[in-house]
VOLUMDREN-411090 format. One record per atom (N, C-alpha, C, CB): atom name; x negated, z, y negated. Coordinates in steps of 0.2 Angstrom, whole numbers. Last residue first. Glycine has a CB too. Layout:
N
+------+-------+-------+-------+
: site :     u :     w :     v :
+------+-------+-------+-------+
:   CA :     X :     Z :     Y :
...
+------+-------+-------+-------+
//
This chain:
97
+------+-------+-------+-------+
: site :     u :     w :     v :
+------+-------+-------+-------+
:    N :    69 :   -79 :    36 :
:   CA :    73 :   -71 :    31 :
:    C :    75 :   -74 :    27 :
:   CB :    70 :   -64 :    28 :
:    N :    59 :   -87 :    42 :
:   CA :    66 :   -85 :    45 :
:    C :    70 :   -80 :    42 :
:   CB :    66 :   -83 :    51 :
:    N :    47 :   -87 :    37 :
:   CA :    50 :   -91 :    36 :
:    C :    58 :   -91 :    40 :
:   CB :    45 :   -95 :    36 :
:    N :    43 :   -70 :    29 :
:   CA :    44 :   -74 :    35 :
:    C :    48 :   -81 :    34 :
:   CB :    47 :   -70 :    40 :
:    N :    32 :   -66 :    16 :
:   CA :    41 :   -68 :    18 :
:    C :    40 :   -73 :    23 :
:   CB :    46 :   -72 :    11 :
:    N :    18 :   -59 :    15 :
:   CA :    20 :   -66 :    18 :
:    C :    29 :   -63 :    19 :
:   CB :    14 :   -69 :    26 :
:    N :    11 :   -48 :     3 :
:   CA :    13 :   -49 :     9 :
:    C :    19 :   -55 :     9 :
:   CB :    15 :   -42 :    11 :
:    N :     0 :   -40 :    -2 :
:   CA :     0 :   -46 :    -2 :
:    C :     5 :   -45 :     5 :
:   CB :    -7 :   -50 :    -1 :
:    N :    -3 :   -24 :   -11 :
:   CA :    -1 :   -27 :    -7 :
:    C :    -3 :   -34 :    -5 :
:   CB :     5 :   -26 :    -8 :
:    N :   -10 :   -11 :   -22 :
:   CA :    -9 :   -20 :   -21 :
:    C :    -8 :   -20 :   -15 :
:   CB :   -14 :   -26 :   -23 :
:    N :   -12 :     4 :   -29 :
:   CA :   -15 :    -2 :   -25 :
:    C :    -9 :    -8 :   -25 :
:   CB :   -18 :     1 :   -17 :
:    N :    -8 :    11 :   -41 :
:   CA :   -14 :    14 :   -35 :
:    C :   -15 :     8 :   -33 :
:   CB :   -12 :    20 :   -29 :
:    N :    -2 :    15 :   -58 :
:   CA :    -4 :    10 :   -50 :
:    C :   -10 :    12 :   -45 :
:   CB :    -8 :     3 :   -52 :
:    N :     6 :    32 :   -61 :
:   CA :    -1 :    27 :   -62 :
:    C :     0 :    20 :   -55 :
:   CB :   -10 :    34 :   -60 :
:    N :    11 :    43 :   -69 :
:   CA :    15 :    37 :   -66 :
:    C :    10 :    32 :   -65 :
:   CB :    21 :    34 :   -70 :
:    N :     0 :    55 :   -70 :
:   CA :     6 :    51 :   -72 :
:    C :     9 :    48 :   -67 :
:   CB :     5 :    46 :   -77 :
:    N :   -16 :    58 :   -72 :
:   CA :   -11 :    60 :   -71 :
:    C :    -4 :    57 :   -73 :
:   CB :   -11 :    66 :   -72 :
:    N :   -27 :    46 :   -62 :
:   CA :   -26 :    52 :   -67 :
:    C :   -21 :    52 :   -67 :
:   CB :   -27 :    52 :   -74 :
:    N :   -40 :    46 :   -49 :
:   CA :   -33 :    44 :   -51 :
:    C :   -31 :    48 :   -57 :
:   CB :   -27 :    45 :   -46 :
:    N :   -54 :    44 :   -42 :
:   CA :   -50 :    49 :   -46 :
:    C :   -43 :    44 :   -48 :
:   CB :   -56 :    52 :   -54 :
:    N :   -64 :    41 :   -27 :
:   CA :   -61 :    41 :   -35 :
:    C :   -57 :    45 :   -37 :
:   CB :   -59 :    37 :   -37 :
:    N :   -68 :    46 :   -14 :
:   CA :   -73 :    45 :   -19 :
:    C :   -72 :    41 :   -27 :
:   CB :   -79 :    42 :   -15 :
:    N :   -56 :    39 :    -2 :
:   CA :   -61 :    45 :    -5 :
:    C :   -64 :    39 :   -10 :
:   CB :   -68 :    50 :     3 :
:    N :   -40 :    37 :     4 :
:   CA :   -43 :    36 :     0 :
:    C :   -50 :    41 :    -2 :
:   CB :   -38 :    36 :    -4 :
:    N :   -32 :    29 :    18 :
:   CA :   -39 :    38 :    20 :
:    C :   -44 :    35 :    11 :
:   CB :   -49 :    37 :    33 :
:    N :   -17 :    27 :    30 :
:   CA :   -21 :    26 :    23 :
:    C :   -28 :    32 :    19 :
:   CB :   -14 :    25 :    17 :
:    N :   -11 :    23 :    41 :
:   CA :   -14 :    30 :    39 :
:    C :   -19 :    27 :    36 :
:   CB :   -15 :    35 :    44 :
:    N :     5 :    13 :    43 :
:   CA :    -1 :    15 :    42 :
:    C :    -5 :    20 :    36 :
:   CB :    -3 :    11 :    41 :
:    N :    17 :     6 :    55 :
:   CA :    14 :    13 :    51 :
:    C :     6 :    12 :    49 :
:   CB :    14 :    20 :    56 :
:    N :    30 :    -5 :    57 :
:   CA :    24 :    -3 :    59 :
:    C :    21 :     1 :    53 :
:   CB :    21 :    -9 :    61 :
:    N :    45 :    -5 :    65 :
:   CA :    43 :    -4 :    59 :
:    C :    35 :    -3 :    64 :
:   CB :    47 :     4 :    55 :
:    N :    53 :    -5 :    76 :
:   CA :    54 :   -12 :    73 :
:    C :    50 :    -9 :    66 :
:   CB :    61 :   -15 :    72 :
:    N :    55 :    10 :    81 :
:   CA :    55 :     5 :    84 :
:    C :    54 :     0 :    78 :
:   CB :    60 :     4 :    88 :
:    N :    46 :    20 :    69 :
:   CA :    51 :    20 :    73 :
:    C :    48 :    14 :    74 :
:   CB :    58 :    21 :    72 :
:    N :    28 :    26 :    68 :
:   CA :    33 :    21 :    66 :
:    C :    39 :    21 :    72 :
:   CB :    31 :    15 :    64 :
:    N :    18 :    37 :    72 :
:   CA :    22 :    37 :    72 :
:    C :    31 :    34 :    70 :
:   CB :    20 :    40 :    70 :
:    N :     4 :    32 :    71 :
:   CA :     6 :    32 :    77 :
:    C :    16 :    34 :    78 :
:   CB :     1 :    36 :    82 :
:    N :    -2 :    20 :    63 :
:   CA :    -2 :    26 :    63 :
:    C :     4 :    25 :    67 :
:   CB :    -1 :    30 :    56 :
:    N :   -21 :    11 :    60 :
:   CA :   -13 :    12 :    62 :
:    C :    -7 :    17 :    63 :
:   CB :   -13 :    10 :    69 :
:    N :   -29 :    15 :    46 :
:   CA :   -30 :    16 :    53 :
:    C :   -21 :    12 :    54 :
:   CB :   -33 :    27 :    56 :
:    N :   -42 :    12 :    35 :
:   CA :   -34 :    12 :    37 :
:    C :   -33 :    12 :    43 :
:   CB :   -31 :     8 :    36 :
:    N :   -47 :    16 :    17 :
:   CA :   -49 :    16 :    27 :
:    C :   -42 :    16 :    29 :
:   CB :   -53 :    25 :    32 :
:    N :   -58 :    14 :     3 :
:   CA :   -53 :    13 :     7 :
:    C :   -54 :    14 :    17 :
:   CB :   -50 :     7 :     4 :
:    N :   -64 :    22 :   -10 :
:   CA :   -66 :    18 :    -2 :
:    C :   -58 :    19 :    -1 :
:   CB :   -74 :    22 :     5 :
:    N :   -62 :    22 :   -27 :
:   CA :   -60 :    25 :   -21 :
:    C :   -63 :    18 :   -16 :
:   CB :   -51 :    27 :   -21 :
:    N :   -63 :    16 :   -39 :
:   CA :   -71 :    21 :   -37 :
:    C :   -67 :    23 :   -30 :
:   CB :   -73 :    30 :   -44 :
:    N :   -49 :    12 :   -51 :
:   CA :   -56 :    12 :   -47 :
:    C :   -60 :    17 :   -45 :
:   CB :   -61 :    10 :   -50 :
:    N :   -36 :    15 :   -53 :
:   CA :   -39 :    18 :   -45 :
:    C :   -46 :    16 :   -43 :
:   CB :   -34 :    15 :   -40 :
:    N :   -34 :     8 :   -62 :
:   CA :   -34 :    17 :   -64 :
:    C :   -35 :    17 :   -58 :
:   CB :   -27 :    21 :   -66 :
:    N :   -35 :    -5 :   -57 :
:   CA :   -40 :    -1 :   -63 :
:    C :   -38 :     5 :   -64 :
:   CB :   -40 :    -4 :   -70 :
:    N :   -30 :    -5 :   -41 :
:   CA :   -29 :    -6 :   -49 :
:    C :   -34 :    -3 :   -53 :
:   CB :   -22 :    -3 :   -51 :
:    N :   -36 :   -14 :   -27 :
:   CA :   -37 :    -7 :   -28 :
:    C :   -34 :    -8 :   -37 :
:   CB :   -46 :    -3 :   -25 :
:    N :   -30 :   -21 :   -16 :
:   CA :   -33 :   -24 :   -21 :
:    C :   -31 :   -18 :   -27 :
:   CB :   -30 :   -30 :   -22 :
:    N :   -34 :   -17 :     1 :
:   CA :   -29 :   -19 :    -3 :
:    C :   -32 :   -20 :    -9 :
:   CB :   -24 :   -14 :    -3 :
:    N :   -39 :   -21 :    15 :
:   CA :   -42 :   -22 :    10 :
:    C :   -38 :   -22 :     0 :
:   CB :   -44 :   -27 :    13 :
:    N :   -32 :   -18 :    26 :
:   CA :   -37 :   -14 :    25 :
:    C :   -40 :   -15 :    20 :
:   CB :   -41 :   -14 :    28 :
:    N :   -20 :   -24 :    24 :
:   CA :   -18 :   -18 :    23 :
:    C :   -25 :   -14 :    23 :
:   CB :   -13 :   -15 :    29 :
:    N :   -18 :   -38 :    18 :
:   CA :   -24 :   -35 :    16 :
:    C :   -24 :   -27 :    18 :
:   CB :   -24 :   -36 :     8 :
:    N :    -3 :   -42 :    21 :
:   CA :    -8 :   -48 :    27 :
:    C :   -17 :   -42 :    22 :
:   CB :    -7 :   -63 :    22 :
:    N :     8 :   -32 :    28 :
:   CA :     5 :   -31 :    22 :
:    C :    -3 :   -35 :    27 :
:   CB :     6 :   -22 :    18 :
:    N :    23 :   -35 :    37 :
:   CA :    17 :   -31 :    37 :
:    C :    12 :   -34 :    31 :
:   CB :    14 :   -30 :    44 :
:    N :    38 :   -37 :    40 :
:   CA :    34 :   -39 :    33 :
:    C :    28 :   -35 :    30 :
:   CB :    38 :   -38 :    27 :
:    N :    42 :   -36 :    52 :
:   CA :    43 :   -43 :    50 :
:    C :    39 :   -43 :    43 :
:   CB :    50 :   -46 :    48 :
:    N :    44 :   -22 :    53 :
:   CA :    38 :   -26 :    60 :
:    C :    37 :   -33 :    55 :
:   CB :    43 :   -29 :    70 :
:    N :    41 :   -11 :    38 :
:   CA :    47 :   -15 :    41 :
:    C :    44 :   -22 :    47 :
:   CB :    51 :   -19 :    35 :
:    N :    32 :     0 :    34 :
:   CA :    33 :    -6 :    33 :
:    C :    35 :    -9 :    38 :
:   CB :    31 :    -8 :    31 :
:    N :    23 :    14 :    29 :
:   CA :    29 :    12 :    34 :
:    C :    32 :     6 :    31 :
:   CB :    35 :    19 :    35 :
:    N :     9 :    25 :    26 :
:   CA :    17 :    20 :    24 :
:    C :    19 :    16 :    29 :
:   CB :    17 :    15 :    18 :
:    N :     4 :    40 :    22 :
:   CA :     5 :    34 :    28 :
:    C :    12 :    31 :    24 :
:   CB :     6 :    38 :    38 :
:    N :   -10 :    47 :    15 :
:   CA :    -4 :    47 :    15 :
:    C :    -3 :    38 :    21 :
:   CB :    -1 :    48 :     5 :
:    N :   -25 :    56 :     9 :
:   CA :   -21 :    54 :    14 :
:    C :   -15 :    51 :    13 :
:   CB :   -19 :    58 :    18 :
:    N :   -37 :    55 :    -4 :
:   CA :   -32 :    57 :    -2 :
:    C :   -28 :    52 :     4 :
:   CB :   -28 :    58 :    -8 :
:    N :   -48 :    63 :   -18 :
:   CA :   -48 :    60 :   -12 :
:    C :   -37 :    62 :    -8 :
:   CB :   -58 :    65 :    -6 :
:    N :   -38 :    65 :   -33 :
:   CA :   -45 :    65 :   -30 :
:    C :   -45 :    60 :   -22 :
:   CB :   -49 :    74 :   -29 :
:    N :   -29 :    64 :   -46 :
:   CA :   -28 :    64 :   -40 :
:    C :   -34 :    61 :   -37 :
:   CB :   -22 :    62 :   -38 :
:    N :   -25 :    77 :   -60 :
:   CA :   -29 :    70 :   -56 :
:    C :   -29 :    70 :   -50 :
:   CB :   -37 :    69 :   -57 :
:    N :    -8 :    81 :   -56 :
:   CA :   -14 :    84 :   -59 :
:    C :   -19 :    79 :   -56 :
:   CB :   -16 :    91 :   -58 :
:    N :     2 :    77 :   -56 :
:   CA :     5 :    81 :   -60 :
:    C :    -2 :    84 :   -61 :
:   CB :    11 :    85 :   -57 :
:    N :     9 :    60 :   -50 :
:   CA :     4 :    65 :   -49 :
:    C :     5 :    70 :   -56 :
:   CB :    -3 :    62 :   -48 :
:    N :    15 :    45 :   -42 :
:   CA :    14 :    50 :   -47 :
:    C :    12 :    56 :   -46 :
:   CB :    17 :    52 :   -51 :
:    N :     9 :    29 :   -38 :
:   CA :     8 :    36 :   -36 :
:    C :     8 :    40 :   -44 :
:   CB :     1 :    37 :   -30 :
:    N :    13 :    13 :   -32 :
:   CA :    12 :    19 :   -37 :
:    C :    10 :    26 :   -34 :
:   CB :    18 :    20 :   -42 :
:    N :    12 :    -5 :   -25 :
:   CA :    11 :     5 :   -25 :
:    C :     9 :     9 :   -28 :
:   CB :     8 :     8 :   -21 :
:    N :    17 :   -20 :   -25 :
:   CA :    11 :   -15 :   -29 :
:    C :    14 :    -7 :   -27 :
:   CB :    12 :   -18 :   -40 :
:    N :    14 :   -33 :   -20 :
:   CA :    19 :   -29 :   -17 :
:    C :    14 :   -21 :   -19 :
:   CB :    20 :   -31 :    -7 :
:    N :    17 :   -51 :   -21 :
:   CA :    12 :   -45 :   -23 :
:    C :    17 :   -38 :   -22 :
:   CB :     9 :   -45 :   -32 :
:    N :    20 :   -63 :    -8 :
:   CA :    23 :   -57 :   -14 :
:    C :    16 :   -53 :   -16 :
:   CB :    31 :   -51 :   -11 :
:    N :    23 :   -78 :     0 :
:   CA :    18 :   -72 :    -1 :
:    C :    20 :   -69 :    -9 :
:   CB :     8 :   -76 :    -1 :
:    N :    36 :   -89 :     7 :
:   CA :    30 :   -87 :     2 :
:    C :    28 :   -80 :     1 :
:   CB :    32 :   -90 :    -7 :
:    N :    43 :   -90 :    18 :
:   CA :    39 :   -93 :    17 :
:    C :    34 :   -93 :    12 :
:   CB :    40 :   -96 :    16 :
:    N :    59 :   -88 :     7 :
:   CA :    54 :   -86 :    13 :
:    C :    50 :   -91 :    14 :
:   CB :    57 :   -85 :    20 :
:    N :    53 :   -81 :    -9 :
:   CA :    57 :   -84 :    -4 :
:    C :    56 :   -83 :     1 :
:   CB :    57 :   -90 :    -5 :
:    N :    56 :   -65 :   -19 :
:   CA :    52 :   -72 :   -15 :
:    C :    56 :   -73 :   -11 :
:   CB :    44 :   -72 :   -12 :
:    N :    54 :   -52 :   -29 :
:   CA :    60 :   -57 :   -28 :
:    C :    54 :   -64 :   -24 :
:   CB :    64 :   -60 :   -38 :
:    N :    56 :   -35 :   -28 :
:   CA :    51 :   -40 :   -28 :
:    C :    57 :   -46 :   -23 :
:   CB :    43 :   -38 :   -23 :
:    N :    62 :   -23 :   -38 :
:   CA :    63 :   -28 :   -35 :
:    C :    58 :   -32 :   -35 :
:   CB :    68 :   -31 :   -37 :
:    N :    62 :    -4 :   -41 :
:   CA :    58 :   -10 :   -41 :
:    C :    61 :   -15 :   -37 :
:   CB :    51 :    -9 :   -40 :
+------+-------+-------+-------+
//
């Protein structure tokens, strides 16, 4: 996948998840680069195949140097099986890249 913007302007920055059987409540942590942290990470913009989940997001404590981490805590929806959208991003291009 390519996301194409300038610097200075804001990207949609969309995250999949595939799965081999519905996917219910769930953990997982992502890792993004110090300069292009995600401006909704507690509020992401959840896809129509991923309605009914709460979201929670903590900081996660394991990013190398120049990366920042987060521990993403999905409960109380369903995801179906495939290649599906899970959530939305927003994230600002620095005006120096």
């Amino acid at each position: 996948m390519n996301i194409i913007g300038k610097p200075g302007s804001t990207v949609k920055f969309p995250v999949y998840l595939t799965t081999q059987a519905i996917a219910k409540d769930m953990d997982f942590q992502m890792t993004f680069p110090s300069e292009l942290v995600p401006q909704n990470v507690s509020t992401p913009t959840m896809a129509n195949e991923a309605s009914g989940y709460m979201v929670a997001c903590t900081d996660g404590s394991d990013a190398d140097e120049g990366e920042t981490a987060y521990v993403f805590t999905l409960t109380g929806g369903e995801l179906p099986v495939g290649n599906v959208a899970l959530m939305t991003f927003d994230i600002k291009i620095p005006e120096s890249q």
